[in-house]
LUMNU-885964 format. One record per residue (C-alpha): x, y, z. Coordinates in steps of 0.05 Angstrom, whole numbers, padded with zeros to 5 digits, always signed. Each point is the difference from the previous one (the first is absolute). Example, Ala and Ser with C-alpha at 12.3 -4.5 7.8 and 13.67 -1.06 7.14 Angstrom:
+00246-00090+00156 +00027+00069-00013 
# end
This chain:
-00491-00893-00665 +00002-00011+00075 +00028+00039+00061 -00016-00021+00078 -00030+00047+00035 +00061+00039+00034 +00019+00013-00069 -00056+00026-00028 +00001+00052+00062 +00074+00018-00006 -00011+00021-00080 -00064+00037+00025 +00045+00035+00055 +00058+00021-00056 -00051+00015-00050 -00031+00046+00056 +00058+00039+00012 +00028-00001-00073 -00074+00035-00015 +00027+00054+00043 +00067+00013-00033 -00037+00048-00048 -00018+00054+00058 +00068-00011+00030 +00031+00021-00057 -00044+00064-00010 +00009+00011+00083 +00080-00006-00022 -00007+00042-00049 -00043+00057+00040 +00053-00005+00058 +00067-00015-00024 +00010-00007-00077 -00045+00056-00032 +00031-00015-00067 -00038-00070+00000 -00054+00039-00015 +00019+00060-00059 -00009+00057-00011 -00083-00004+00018 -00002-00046+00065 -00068+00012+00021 -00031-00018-00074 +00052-00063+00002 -00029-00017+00070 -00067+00002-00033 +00014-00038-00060 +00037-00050+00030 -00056-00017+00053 -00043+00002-00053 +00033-00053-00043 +00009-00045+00065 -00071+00002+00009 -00018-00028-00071 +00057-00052+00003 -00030-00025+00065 -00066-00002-00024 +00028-00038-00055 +00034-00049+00041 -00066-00015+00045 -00031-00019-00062 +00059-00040-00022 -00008-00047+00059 -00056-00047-00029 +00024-00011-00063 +00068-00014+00021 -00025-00035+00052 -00039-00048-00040 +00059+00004-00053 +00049-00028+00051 -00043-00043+00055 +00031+00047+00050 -00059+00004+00036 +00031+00044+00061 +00003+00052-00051 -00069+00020+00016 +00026+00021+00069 +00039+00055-00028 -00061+00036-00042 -00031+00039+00064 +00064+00017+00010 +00017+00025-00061 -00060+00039-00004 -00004+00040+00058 +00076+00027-00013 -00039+00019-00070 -00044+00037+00045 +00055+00035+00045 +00039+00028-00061 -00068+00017-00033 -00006+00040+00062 +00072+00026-00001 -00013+00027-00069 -00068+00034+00015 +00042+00028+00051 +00052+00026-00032 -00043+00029-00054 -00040+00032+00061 +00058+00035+00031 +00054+00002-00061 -00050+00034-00053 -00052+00045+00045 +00017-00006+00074 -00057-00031+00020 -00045+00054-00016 -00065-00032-00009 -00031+00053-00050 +00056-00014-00047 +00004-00071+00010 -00085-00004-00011 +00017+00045-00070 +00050-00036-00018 -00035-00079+00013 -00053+00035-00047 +00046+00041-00053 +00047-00061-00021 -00031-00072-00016 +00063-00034+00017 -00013+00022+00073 -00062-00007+00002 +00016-00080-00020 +00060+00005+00045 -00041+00020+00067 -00060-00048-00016 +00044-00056-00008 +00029+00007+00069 -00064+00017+00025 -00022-00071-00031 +00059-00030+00034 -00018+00022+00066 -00063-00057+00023 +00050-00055-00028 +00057+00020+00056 -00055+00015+00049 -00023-00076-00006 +00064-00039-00013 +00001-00023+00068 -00026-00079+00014 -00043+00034+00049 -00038+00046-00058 -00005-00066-00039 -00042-00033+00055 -00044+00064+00014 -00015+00005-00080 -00001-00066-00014 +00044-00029-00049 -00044+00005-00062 -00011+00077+00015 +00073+00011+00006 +00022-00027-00062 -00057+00034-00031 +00026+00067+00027 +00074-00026-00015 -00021-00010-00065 +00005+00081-00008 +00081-00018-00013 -00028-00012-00074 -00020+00076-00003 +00059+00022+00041 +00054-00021-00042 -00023+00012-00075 -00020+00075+00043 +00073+00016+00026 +00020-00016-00069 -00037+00050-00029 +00022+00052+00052 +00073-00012-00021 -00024-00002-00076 -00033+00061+00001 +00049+00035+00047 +00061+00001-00054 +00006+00043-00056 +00032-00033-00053 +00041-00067+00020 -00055-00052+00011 +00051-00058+00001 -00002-00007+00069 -00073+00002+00006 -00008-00046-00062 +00044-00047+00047 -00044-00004+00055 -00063-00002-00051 +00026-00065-00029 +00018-00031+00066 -00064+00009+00024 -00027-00023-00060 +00030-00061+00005 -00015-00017+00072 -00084+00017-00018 +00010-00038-00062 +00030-00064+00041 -00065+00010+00050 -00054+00015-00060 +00025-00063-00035 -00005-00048+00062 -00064+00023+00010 -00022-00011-00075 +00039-00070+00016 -00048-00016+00060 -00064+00022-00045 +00017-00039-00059 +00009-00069+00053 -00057+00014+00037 -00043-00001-00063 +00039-00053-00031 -00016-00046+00067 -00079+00021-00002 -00006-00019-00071 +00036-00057+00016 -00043-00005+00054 -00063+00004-00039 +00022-00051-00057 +00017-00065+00036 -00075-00019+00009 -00011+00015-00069 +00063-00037-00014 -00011-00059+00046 -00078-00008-00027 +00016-00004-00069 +00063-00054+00012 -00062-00043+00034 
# end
């Protein structure tokens, strides 16, 4: 699948915006139509920034394989996008649990991080989150080097299976959701573990291959 340039950049441009439809609706919601959010708006607000943040985590790593699945190749000019609006409403629902559930009062918020796992995962997660939207600039790239970045990129794999967990272990009872998101990530690891099992098995395949032919061409002398 092809696209010229200019269209590649227009889908980039609606995909930008349409990322932001999510906080317009909770900004709606807060200003004019309170009943978009029940009867608990600020633990909606929360949730709902929450869940954005694991879908667009998702979706960053959803770009390679579907990438490679299509031959879109422009696709790959989406995933920094895509991951630093994981990192804004990762930092929209640390926010909100900051100022919805203790009002920014530090000493709670330190007792708390160390009380309940689920936080604790939450807050280290974003924390983890933090060097990869530092350095998603070209410049950063050039400064680290591009084998350094994608090693520090590479932290996405710890990230994701991470915010997960936050969301498993923050519900009660109903783990559907969080099941959901398990397998989808499950999935898009599975589709990287098994090219890179792929690559293995060829590259040994070519050395022995490699090896033989001497062997091979000496004894048909």
């Amino acid at each position: 699948m092809k696209f010229s340039i200019d269209t590649a950049s227009t889908i980039k441009a609606l995909a930008f915006v349409a990322a932001l439809v999510p906080l317009a609706v909770l900004a709606a919601g807060v200003t004019l139509y309170p009943h978009w959010l029940g009867a608990n708006p600020a633990e909606h607000i929360t949730r709902t920034t929450g869940d954005w943040t694991l879908r667009f985590l998702l979706l960053t790593l959803a770009v390679t394989p579907l990438r490679k699945l299509t031959g879109w190749h422009a696709l790959a000019r989406f995933r920094r996008m895509l991951g630093l609006y994981a990192f804004f409403y990762g930092t929209v629902h640390l926010s909100s649990y900051l100022a919805f559930d203790h009002a920014f009062d530090l000493l709670a918020i330190g007792k708390d991080i160390l009380k309940r796992p689920f936080i604790t995962v939450g807050v280290a997660t974003l924390i983890l989150m933090l060097p990869l939207a530092v350095t998603s600039t070209n410049a950063m790239v050039r400064r680290l080097g591009a084998k350094r970045w994608l090693a520090l990129h590479r932290l996405v794999y710890l990230i994701a299976p991470l915010g997960v967990l936050h969301f498993w272990w923050m519900v009660k009872k109903d783990i559907t959701e969080p099941a959901i998101y398990a397998a989808v990530l499950a999935v898009l690891l599975g589709y990287r573990l098994a090219g890179k099992l792929a690559q293995v098995y060829r590259a040994r395949r070519s050395v022995a291959g490699t090896v033989n032919a001497p062997a091979m061409g000496s004894q048909g002398a």
